[in-house]
N, C-alpha and C positions, 0 to 999 in steps of 0.2 A: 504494500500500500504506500503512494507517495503521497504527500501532500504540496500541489503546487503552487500554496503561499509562499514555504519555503525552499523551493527549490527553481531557478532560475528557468531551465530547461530539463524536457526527458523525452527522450526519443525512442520509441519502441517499434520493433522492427515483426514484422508475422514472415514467414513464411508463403511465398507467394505458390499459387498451387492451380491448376482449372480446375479440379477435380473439388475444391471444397472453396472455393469463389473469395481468398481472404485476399486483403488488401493492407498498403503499411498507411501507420500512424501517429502523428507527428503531432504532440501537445507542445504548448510554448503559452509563457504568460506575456506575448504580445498579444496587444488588441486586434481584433478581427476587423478590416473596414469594409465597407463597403462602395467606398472609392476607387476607381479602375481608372489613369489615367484623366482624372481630373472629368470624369464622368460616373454618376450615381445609378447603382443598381438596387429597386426597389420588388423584393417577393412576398407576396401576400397572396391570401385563402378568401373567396367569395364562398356563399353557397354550392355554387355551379362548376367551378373554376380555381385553379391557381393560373393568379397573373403576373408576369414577370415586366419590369417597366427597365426599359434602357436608357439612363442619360444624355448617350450618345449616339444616336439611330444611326450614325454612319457608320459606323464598327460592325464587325460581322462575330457570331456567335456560336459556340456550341453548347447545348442545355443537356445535360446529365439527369438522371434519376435514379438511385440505390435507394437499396434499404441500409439496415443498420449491421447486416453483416456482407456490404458490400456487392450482392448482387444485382444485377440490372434489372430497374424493375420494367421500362420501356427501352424502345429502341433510343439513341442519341439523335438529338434534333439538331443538324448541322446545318451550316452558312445560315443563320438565323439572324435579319436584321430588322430595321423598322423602330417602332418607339416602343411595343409592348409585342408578349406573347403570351399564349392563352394554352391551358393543359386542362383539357378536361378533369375534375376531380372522379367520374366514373373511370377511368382507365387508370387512379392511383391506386392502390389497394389500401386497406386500410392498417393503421399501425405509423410508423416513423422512417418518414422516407427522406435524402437529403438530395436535394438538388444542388446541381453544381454549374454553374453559367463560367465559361471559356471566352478569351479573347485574347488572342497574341500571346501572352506567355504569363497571364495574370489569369485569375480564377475566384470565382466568391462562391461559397457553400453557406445554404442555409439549410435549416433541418427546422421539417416540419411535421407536425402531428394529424394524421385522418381519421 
């Protein structure tokens, strides 16, 4: 057990495998932003929908979806641009799923609850 008040960084590393879908893991007590290049990325839950908002529509995108032990739960939505994008909430499953929005060599992950 760590506790990451006291511990600056801890990097833990899994075993990457296809056969049991794990992924590596990288805690750090930096802040998370959601700043990409001086453009804001805004993920939020309607009834209907998860809607992804771009600050920067000219940027091109790729939108991820896992769950929590890293399998894909849809296919990757690539070259994705414009001001917003729309994911159906029926094609999420239900549980803790993390989206992951791509652009050049920066990346924001939210994690969200269905």
């Amino acid at each position: 057990t760590f506790n990451l008040k006291e511990i600056s960084e801890i990097e833990l590393k899994l075993t990457s495998n296809e056969e049991d879908n794990r992924f590596e893991l990288h805690l750090s007590n930096s802040k998370l932003s959601a700043n990409t290049n001086s453009s804001t990325i805004n993920i939020y839950k309607t009834q209907q929908n998860t809607v992804i908002e771009f600050g920067n529509p000219g940027d091109v995108y790729t939108i991820s979806v896992v769950n929590v032990l890293g399998q894909k739960i849809i296919n990757d939505f690539t070259n994705v641009s414009g001001n917003n994008f729309v994911i159906p909430n029926a094609q999420l499953p239900q549980g803790i799923n993390i989206i992951s929005v791509r652009s050049n060599d920066q990346t924001f992950i939210r994690k969200l609850n269905y």
